[in-house]
C-alpha positions as CSV (number, residue, x, y, z in Angstrom):
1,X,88.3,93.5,119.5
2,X,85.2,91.1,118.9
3,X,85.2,87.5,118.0
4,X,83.4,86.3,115.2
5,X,82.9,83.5,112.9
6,X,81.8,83.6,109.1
7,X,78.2,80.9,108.7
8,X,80.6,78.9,106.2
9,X,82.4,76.9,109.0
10,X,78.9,75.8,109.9
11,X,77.1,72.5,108.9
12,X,74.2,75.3,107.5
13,X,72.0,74.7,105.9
14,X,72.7,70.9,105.5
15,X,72.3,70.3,109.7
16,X,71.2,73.2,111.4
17,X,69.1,76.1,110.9
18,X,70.2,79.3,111.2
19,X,68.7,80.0,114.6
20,X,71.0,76.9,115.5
21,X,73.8,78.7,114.0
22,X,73.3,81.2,116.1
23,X,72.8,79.9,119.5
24,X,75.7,77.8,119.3
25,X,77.8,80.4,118.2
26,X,76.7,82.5,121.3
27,X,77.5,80.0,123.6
28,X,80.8,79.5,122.0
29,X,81.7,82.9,123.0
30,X,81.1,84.5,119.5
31,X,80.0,88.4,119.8
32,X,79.3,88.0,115.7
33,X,78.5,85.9,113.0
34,X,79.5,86.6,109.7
35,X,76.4,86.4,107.1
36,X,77.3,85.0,103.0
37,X,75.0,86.4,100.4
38,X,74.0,83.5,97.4
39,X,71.7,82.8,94.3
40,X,68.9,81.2,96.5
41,X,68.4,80.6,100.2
42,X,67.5,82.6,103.5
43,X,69.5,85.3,102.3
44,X,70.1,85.6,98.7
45,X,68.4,87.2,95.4
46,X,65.9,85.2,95.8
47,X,64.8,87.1,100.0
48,X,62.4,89.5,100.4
49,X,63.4,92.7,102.2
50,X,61.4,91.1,105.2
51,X,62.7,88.1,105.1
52,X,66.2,89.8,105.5
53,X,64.9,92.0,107.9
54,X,63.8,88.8,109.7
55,X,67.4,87.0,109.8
56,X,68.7,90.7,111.5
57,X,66.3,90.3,114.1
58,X,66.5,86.6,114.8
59,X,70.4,87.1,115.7
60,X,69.5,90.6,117.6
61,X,66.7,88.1,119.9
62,X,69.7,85.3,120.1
63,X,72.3,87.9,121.1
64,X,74.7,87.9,118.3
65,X,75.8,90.3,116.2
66,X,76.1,90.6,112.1
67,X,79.7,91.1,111.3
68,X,79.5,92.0,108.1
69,X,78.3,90.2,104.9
70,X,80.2,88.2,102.2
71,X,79.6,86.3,98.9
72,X,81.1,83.9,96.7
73,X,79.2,85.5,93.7
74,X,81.8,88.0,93.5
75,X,83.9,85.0,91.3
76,X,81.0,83.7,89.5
77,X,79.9,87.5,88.6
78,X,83.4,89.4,88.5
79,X,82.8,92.9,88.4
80,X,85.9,92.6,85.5
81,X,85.0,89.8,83.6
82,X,85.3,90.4,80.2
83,X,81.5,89.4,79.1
84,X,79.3,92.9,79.9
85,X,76.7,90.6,80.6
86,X,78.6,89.1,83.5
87,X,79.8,92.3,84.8
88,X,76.2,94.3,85.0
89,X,74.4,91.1,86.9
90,X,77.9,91.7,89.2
91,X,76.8,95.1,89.9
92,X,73.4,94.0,90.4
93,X,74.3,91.8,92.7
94,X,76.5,93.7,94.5
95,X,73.6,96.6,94.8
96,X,71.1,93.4,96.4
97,X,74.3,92.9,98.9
98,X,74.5,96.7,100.0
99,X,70.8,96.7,100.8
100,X,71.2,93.3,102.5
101,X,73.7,94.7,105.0
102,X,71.5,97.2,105.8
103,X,69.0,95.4,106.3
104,X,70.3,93.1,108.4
105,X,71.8,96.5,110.5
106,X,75.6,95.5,109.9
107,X,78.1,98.3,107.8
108,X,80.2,95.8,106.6
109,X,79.8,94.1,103.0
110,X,83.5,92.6,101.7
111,X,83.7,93.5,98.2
112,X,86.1,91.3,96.1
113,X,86.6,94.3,92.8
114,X,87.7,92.3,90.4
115,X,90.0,89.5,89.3
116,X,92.4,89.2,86.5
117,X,92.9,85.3,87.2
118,X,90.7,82.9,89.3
119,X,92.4,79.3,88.9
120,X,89.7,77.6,91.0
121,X,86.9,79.0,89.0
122,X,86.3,76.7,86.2
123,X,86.8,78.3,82.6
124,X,87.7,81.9,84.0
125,X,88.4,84.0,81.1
126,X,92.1,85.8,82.4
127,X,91.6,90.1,82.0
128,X,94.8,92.0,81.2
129,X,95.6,93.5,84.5
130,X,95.6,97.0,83.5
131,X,92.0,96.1,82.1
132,X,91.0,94.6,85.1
133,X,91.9,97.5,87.5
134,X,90.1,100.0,85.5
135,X,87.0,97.6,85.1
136,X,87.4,97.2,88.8
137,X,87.9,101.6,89.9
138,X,84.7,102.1,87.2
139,X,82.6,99.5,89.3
140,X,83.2,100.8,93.0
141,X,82.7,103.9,91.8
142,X,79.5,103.3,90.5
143,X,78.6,101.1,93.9
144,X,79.9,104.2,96.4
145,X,76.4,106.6,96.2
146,X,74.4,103.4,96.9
147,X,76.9,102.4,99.6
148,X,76.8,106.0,101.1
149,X,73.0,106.0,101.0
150,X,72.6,102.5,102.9
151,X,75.8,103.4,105.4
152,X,77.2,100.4,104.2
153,X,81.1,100.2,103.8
154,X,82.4,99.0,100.2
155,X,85.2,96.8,102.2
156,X,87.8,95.6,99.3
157,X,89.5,92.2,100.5
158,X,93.7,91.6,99.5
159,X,93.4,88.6,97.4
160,X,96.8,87.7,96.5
161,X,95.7,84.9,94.0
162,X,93.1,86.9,91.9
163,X,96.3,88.4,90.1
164,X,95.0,91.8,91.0
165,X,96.4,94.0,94.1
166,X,99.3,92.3,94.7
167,X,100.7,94.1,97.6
168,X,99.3,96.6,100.4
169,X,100.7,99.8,98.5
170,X,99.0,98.9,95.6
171,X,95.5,98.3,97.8
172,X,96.0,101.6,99.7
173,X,96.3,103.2,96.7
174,X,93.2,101.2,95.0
175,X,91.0,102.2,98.3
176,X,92.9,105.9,98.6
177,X,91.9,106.9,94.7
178,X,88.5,106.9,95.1
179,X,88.8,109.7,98.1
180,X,85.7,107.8,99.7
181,X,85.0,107.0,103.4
182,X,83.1,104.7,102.3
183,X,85.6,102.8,100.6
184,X,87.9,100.5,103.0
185,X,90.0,97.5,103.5
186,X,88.4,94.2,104.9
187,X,92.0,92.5,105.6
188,X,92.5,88.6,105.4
189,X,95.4,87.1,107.2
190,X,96.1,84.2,105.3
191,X,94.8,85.2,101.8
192,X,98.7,86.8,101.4
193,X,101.0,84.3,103.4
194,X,102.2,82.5,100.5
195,X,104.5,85.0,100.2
196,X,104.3,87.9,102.6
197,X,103.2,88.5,105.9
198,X,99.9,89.6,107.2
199,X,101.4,91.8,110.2
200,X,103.3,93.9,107.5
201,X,99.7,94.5,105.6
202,X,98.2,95.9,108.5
203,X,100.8,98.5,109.3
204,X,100.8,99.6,106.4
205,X,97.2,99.5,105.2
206,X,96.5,101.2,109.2
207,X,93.3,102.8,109.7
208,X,91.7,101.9,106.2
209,X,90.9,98.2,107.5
210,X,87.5,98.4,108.5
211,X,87.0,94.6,108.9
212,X,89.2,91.4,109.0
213,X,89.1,88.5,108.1
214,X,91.5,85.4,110.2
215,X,92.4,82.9,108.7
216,X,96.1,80.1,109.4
217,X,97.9,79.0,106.6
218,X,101.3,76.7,106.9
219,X,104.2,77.5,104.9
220,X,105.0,74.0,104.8
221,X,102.1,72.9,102.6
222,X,103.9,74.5,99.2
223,X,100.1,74.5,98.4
224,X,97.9,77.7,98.5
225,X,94.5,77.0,97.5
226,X,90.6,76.7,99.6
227,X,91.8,73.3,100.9
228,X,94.9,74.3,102.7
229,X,93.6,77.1,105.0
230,X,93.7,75.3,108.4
231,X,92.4,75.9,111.7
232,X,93.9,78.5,113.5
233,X,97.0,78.2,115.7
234,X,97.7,75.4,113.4
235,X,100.0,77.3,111.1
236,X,102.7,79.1,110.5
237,X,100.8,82.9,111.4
238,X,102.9,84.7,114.3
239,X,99.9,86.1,115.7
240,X,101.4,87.8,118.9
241,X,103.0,90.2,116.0
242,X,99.6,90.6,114.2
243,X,97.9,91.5,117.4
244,X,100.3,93.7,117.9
245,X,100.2,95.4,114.7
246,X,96.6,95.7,115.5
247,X,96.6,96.9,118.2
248,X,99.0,99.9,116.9
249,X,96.6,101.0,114.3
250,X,94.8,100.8,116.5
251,X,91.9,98.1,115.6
252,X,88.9,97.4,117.4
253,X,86.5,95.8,115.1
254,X,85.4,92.3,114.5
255,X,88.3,89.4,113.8
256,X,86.6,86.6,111.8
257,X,87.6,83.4,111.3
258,X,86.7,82.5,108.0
259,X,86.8,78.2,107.2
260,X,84.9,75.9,105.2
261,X,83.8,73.2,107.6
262,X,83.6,69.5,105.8
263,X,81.0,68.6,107.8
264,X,81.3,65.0,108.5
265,X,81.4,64.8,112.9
266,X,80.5,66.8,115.6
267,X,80.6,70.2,113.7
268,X,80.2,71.8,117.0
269,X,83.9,71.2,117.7
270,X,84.9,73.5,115.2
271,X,82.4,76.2,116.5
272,X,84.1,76.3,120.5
273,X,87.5,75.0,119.3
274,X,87.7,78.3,117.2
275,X,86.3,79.8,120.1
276,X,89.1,79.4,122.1
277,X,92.1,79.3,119.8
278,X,90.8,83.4,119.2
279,X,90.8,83.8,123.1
280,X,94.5,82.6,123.1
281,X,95.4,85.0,120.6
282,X,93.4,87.8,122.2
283,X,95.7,87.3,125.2
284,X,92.2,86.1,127.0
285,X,93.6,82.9,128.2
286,X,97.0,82.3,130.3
287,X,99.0,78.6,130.5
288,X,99.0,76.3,133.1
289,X,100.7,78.2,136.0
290,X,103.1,75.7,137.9
């Protein structure tokens, strides 16, 4: 398995460039870096195919890899919101973010399908379930001959608070319906641990998890939200049993710690402390022999 680390637990664009970005996530030990899709920026709506081209190359000459590519539009452009207007610039969008991965030479693009309730997006307009999941089935489908034509994987991610997919049976049946290879799971570890347990997703969603996301939650908190995802081994996550899980699928793609950095001090700490918490779980590192 590869380590990797998503550009939002970077001080990016704010400190450091992306060739910054980069480096220092090469010499942390990183084999990838994750790459997030927006409105405006190095790679957003607003890039030329070039210009995306460019970023692809710039991490080749650096000697990481792309991971895969994420976006937060995916919340302010549900593909099931309940304005058409919404939902056709999501599809847009989403096209743009298939041709980005490609471009950039990853296969990976996590797709969030749809939500029926956001509570940290401001004035989300709640969609019946029901509604949402066929808004949601009619969307992928229309994204799978553009996926299939860029060899870019439609990867859905288990969102537990979206009030949509609420378990891995329902999520292996969303991904299973559409009889697509290029439909798959990108897993996230702590997006279900409020109330269930990541080890028990993997087993059972097995060789549809194409990408993962890691992330630590603490079941002590009693709050689930962006703010209390922590660093990881500082949680409540029995990794050795998600490893293991892993490892029975068997998995061998990128593991991804996904974190949104505050960026006050030293942000490089972060960057190596990561680093090494993912060698510990990877069974890279051994204690202090006596």
């Amino acid at each position: 398995m590869k380590k990797s680390i998503n550009l939002w637990a970077f001080p990016y664009p704010e400190q450091w460039t992306l060739e910054e970005c980069f480096r220092i996530a090469k010499d942390a030990g990183f084999d990838g870096v994750e790459l997030n899709f927006d409105l405006e920026g190095e790679l957003s709506d607003a890039s030329s195919d070039d210009q995306i081209r460019g970023i692809g190359e710039l991490a080749r000459k650096t000697g990481i890899e792309i991971s895969g590519v994420c976006s937060f539009l995916f919340w302010k452009f549900p593909l099931t919101s309940n304005d058409p207007a919404t939902r056709a610039r999501g599809l847009d969008l989403s096209r743009k973010m298939i041709r980005a991965a490609s471009l950039l030479g990853t296969p990976n693009l996590l797709v969030v399908p749809g939500a029926a309730w956001a509570p940290w997006v401001e004035n989300f307009d709640p969609v019946p379930p029901d509604v949402c999941e066929r808004r949601a089935r009619e969307a992928v489908r229309e994204l799978i001959p553009v996926a299939e034509k860029a060899g870019v994987y439609l990867n859905i991610e288990n969102i537990f608070a979206n009030g949509f997919l609420f378990s891995p049976m329902e999520l292996r049946a969303f991904v299973d319906g559409f009889g697509s290879d290029w439909v798959r799971v990108h897993f996230d570890t702590g997006n279900i641990m409020e109330y269930q347990f990541p080890e028990h997703w993997i087993r059972i969603l097995g060789s549809r998890i194409q990408n993962i996301h890691f992330k630590e939650w603490d079941r002590k908190t009693g709050v689930f939200n962006l703010d209390s995802f922590r660093t990881l081994l500082d949680g409540s996550t029995n990794w050795p049993a998600v490893m293991e899980a892993l490892r029975a699928i068997p998995y061998d793609g990128y593991l991804t710690f996904e974190y949104f950095h505050p960026f006050e001090h030293h942000p490089e700490v972060l960057i190596y402390s990561t680093s090494q918490a993912l060698d510990w779980i990877l069974g890279r590192r051994r204690g202090i022999q006596g």
